[in-house]
C-alpha positions in Angstrom: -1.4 -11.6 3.7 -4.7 -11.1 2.1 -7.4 -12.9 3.4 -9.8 -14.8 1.8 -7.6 -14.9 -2.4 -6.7 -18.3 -3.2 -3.0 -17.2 -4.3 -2.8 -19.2 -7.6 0.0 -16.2 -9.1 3.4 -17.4 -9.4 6.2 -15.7 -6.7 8.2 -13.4 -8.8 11.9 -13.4 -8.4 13.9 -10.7 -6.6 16.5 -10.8 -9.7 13.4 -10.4 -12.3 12.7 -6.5 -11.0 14.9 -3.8 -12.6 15.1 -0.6 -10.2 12.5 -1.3 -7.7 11.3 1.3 -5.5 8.3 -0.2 -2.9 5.8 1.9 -1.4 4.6 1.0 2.0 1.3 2.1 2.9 -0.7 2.9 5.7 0.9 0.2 8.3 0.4 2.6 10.5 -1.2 2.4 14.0 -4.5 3.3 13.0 -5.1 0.4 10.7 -3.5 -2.6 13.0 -3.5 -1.5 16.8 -5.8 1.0 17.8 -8.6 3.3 16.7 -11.8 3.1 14.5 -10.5 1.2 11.6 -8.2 -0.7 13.0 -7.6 -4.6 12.5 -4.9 -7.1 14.5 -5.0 -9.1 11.8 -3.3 -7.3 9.5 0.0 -7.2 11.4 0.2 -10.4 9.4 1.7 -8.3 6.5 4.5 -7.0 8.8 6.9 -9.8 8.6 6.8 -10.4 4.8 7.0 -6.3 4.2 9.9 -6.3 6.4 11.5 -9.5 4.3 10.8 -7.8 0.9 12.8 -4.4 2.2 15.8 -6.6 3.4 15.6 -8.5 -0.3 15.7 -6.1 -2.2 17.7 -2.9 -0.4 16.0 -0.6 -2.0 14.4 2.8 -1.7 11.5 2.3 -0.1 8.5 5.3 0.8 6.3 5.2 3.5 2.8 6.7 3.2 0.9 7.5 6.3 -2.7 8.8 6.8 -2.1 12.2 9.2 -5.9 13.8 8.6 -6.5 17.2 10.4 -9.5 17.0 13.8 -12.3 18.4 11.0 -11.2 16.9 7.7 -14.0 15.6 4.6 -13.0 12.2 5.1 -14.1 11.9 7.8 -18.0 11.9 6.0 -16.9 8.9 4.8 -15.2 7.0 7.3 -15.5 7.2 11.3 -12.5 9.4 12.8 -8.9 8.1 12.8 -5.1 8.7 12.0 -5.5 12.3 13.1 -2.0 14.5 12.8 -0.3 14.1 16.3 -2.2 11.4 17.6 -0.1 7.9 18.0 -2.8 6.5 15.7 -0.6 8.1 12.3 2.5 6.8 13.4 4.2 3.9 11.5 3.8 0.8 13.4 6.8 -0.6 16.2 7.0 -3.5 13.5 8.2 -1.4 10.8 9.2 2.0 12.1 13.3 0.6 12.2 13.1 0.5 8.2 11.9 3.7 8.2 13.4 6.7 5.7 11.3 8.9 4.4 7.3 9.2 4.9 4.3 11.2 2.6 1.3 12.0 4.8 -1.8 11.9 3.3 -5.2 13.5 3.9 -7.4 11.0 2.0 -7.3 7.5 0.8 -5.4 8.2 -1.8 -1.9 9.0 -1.8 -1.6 9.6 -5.7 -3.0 12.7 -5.0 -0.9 14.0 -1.9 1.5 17.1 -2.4 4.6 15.1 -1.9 3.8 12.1 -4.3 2.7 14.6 -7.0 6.6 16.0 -6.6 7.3 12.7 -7.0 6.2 11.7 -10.1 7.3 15.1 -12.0 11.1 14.6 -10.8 11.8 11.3 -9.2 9.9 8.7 -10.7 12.2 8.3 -13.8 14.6 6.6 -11.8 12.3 3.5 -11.3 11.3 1.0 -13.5 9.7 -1.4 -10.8 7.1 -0.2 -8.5 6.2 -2.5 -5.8 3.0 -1.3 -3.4 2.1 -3.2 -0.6 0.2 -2.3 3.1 -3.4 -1.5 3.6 -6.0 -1.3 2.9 -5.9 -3.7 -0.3 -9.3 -2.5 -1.2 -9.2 1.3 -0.6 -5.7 2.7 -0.3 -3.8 -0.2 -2.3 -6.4 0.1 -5.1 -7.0 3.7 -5.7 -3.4 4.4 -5.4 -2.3 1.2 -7.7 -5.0 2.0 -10.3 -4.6 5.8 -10.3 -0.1 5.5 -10.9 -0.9 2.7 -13.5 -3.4 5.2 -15.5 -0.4 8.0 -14.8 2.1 5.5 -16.5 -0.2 4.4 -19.4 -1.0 8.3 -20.1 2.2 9.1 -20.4 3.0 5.7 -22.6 5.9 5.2 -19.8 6.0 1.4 -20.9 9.0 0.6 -19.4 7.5 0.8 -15.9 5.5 -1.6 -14.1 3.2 -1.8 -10.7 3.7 -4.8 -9.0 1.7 -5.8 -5.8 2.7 -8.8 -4.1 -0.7 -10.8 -2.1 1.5 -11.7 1.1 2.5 -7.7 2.1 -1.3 -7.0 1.6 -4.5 -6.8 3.5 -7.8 -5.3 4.7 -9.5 -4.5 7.6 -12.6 -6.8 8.9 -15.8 -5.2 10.5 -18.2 -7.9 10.8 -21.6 -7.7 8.6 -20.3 -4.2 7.2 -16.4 -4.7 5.8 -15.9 -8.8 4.7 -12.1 -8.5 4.6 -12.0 -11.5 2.3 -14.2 -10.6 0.0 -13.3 -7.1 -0.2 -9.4 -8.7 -0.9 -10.3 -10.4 -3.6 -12.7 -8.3 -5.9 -9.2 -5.3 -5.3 -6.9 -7.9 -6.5 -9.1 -9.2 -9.4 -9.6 -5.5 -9.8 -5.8 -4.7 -10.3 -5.3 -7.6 -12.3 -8.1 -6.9 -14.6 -5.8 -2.9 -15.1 -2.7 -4.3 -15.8 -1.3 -4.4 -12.7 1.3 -7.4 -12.0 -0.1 -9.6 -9.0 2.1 -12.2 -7.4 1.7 -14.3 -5.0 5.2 -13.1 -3.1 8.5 -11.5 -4.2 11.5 -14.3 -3.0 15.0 -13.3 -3.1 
């Protein structure tokens, strides 16, 4: 769950969402058990990921960093998730739920190959789109943000992004990443862009 946000938004109701479709992204080894970036704590969001996919029995799309040795990320951030290695693998938690992965190269995955195929001849079958993982304040935003300003550009009002608190998180790095803070100014952030923030979705 995402540390440090006083969860004062209602749970939304599994029979409220019309043609879900959740997005699961980076819960991958390289975020939670091992490697530059990574965090224990957010294994927290496992559990309540895993609940949400068993709710709703839907389609559900994992996203998965899977960056090349030399890649211009890596400017940015400190090397990890590399193609091959066991840190780009979905983690033991979730890998069972498993059916159909886009690999990414940066942090976000609006702009992968595979999402952009996506959105020109899948996404019509959605109404609901559900985004949960890591890392709330990288990943989770820029992707969230970037597929609401897709739907508002192409007036698709029918559709809506929904991130629930308890299947989100961020990774902590004492004095450099404050995992609570960083939580809440991405969820105040969302909100602020029209994106629906819930405390959990409950079946």
């Amino acid at each position: 769950m995402a540390r440090g946000y006083e969860m004062q938004q209602r749970a939304m109701a599994a029979n409220e969402l019309h043609q879900p479709l959740i997005f699961v992204v980076d819960m991958i080894n390289g975020f939670i058990h091992e490697g530059a970036l990574h965090d224990p704590a957010i294994l927290n969001c496992a559990q309540p990921i895993r609940d949400l996919i068993q709710t709703l029995d839907c389609r559900r799309i994992f996203i998965a960093d899977a960056h090349p040795p030399k890649t211009r990320e890596f400017l940015s951030y400190p090397p990890h998730c590399v193609i091959g290695t066991k840190e780009s693998e979905i983690i033991d938690e979730l890998a069972p739920l498993v059916e159909e992965v886009f690999t990414k190269n940066s942090t976000n995955a609006f702009t992968c190959e595979a999402m952009t195929r996506f959105l020109n001849s899948e996404l019509d079958q959605y109404q609901d789109i559900i985004i949960t993982g890591c890392c709330s304040d990288i990943c989770i935003l820029q992707f969230a943000l970037c597929l609401n300003a897709w739907l508002n550009e192409h007036n698709l009002e029918r559709m809506r992004v929904i991130v629930p608190i308890n299947c989100v998180d961020t990774y902590h790095i004492e004095g450099i990443h404050d995992a609570a803070e960083q939580n809440r100014f991405a969820l105040q952030n969302m909100e602020a862009n029209g994106i629906i923030i819930v405390s959990a979705i409950e079946g």
